[in-house]
PADOMI-990635 format. One record per atom (N, C-alpha, C, CB): x, y, z. Coordinates in steps of 0.1 Angstrom, whole numbers, plus 5000, padded with zeros to 4 digits. Each point is the difference from the previous one (the first is absolute). Glycine has a CB too. Example, Ala and Ser with C-alpha at 12.3 -4.5 7.8 and 13.67 -1.06 7.14 Angstrom:
<pts>
513249435078
499150125000
500950125000
498149885012
501550234981
500950115000
499250115008
501249944978
</pts>
This chain:
<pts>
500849885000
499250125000
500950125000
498249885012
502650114996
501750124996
499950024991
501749945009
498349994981
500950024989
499149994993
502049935004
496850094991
498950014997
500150214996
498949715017
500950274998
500050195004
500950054993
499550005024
501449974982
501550064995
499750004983
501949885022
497650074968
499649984986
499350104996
500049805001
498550195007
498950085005
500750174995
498949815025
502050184990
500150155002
501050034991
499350015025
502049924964
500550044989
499250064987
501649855010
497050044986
499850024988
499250175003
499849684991
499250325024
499750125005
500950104997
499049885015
502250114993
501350174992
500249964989
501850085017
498149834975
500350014984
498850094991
501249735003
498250245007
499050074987
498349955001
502450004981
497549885024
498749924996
498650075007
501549765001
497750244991
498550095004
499749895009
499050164978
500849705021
499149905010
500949904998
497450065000
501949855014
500749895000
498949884993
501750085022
498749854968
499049884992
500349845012
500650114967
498449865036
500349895011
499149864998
500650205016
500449694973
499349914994
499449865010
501750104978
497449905022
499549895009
499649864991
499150215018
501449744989
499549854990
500549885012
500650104968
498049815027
499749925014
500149834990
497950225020
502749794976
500549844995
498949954992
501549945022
497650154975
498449874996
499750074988
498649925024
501050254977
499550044990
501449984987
498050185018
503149884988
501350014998
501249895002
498950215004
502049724985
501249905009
501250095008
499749794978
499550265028
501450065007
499550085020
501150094965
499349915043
499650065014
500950115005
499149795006
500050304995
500950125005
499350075014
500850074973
499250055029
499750085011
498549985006
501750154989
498049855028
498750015005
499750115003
500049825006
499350255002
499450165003
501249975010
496950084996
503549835013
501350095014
500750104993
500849785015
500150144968
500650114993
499750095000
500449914990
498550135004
499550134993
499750075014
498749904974
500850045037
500050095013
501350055006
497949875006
502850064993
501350045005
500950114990
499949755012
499950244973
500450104994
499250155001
501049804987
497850185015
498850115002
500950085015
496949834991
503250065020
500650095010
501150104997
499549825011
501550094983
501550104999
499850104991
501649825004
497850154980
499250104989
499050045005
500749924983
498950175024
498850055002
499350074992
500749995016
499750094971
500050104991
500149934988
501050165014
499949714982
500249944991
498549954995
502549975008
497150064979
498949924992
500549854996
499050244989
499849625021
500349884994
499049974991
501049925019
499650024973
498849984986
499949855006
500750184970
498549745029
500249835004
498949924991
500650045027
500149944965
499449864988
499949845005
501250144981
497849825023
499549905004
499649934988
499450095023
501449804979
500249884986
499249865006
502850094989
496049935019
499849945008
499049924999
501150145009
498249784995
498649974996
499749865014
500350074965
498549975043
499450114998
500750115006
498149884997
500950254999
501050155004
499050055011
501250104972
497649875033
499250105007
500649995015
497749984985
503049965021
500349985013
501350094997
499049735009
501950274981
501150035005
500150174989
501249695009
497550354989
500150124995
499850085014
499249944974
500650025033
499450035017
501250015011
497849854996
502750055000
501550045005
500850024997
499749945008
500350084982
501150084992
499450155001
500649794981
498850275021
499250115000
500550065017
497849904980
501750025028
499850005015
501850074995
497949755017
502950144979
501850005004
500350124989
500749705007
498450384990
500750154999
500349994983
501450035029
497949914963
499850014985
499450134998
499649764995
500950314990
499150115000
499549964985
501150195017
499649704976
499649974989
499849815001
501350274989
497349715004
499949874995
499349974991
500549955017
500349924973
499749984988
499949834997
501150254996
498049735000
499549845000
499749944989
499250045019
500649834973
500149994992
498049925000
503550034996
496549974991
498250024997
499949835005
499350224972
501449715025
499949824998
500549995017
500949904966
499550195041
500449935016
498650035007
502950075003
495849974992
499150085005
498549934999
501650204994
497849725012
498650024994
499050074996
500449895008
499650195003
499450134996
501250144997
497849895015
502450124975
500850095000
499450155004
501249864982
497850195010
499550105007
500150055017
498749934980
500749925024
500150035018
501550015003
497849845008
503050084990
501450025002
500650164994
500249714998
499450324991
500750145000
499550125011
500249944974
498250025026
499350115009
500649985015
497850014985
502449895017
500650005017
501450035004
498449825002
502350174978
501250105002
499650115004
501249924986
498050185008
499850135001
499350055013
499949984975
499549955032
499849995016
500350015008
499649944997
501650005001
501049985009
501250135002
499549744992
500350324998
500750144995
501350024992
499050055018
501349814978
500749994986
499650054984
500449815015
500950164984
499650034980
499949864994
501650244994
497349774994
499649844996
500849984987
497349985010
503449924988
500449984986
500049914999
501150134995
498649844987
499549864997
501349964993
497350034998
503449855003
500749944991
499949894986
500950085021
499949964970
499749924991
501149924997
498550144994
501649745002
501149904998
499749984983
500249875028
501250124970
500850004985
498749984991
502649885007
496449974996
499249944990
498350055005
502049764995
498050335018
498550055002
499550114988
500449965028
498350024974
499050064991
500050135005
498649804993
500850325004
500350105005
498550035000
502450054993
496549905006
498749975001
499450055009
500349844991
500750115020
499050015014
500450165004
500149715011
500750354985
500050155004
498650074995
502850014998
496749954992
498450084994
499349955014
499749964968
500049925038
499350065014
500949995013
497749944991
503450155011
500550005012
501050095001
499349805003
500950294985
500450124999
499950095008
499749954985
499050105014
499450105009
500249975018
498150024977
502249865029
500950005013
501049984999
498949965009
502050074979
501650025001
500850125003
499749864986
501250135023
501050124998
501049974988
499950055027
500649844970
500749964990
500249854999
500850235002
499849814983
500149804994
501350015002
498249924980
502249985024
501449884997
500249904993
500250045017
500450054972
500449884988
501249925002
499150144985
500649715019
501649914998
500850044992
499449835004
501450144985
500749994992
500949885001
499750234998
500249705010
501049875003
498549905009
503450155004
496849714993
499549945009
499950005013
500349924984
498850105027
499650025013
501249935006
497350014997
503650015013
500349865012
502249994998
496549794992
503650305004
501749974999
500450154994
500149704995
501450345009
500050144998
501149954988
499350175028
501349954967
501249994993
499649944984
501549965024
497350054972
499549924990
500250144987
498149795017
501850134972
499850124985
498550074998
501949844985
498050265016
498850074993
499549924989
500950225004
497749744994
499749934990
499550084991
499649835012
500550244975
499850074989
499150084998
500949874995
498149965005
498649994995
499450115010
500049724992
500150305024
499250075006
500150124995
500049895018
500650184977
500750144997
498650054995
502849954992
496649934995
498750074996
498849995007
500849984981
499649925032
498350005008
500550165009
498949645007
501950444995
500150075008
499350124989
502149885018
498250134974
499850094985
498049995000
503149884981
496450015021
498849965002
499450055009
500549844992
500050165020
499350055008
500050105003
500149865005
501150194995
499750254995
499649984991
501950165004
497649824983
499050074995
498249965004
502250024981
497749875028
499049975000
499650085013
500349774985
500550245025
500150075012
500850105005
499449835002
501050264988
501050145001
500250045014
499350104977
499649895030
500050105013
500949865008
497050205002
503049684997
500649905010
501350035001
498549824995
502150175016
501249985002
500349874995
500050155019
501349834975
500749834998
501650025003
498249904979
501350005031
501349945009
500549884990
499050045027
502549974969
500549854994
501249975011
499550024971
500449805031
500849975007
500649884993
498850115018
502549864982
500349884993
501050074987
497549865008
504050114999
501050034992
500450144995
499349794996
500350305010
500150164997
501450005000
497950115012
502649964978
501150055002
500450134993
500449785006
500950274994
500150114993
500449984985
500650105023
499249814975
499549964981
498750024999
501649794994
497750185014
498349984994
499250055008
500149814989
500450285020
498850095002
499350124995
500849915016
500650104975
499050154991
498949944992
502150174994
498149725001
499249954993
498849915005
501950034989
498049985023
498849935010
499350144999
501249795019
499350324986
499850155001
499250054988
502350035011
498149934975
499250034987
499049985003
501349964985
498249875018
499049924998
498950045010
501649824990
498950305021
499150025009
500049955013
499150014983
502249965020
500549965013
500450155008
501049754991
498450255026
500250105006
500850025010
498350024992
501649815015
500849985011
500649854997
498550165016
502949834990
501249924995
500449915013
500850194981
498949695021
500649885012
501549974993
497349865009
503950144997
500849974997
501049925010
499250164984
501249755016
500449925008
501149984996
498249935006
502449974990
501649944991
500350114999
499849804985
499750295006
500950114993
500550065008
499150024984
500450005027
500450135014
501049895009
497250185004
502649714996
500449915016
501049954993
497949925017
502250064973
501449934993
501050104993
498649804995
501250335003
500650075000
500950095013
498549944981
502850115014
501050035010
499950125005
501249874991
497950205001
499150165003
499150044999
501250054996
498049915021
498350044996
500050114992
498949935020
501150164984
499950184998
500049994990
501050135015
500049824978
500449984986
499149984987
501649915013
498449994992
498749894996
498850064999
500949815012
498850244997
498650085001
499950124992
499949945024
501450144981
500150154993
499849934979
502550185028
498649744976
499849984979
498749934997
502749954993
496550005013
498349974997
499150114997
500149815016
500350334998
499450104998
500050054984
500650015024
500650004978
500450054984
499749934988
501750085011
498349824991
499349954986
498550045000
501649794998
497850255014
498550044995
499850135000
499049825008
502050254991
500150184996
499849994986
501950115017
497050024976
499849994987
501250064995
497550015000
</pts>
């Protein structure tokens, strides 16, 4: 958990607007990561810091609750972890979170025509759900292109392989906000890293 923080609080002086905090519980997703203690324990020391927290989870209504309780200000769920999706977004918004819906590489973009209107914003994968360090898959470039023109006012979040090759070009297609992971943590200069992303989305 040290050393967690200690990350936390570099990518923070480097530059980062929020922290992205991938949750995935072995079922919806092949992979297990973080429970709300995390996210409560970084809420303590960041008090100020915005956590975005993507729950790869299924089901999601129990742990949108505590994930919420443990100091989320953002959560985003995917339509297939949900039976009722509607109720699950609205009890984001309840709770006094922002709701975002995610979409994975091969989802239809369908279900935003009814569930739009309780979104703060979409999250487009660009890489398959459940493992980090993966390639941008191409093909999304034009579901992101799809969904600003169908939904101009939506924010779109892409997550999955950002880097400073392809985010001007996520940027064209109507991308507003950028998860970046590898590119920042495997590199030898956050600030760096960050400052030249900036810059590629200066006109």
């Amino acid at each position: 958990m040290t050393c967690l923080g200690e990350e936390v609080d570099a990518v923070k002086k480097a530059g980062a607007d929020m922290i992205h905090f991938d949750v995935m519980d072995n079922h919806y997703v092949p992979n297990l990561t973080f429970g709300p203690p995390v996210c409560l324990a970084l809420r303590k020391r960041f008090q100020d810091l915005p956590i975005d927290v993507h729950l790869m989870v299924s089901p999601v209504d129990d742990l949108i609750r505590a994930f919420a309780k443990a100091g989320a200000n953002r959560i985003s769920i995917h339509p297939d972890a949900s039976i009722h999706l509607d109720r699950s977004l609205q009890l984001i918004k309840e709770l006094g979170c922002e709701a975002g819906l995610v979409l994975n590489p091969a989802t239809s973009i369908d279900c935003l025509q009814w569930s739009h209107h309780r979104l703060d914003f979409v999250l487009v994968m660009t890489v398959n759900p459940g493992f980090g360090g993966q390639t941008l898959i191409p093909e999304t470039i034009k579901k992101i292109t799809k969904i600003h023109e169908q939904y101009p006012q939506l924010p779109i979040c892409v997550d999955g392989g950002v880097t400073t090759e392809n985010i001007s070009s996520l940027a064209t297609a109507g991308a507003t906000e950028f998860v970046a992971g590898s590119a920042i943590f495997n590199s030898t200069d956050y600030a760096q890293t960050i400052t030249s992303m900036r810059q590629q989305l200066t006109p």
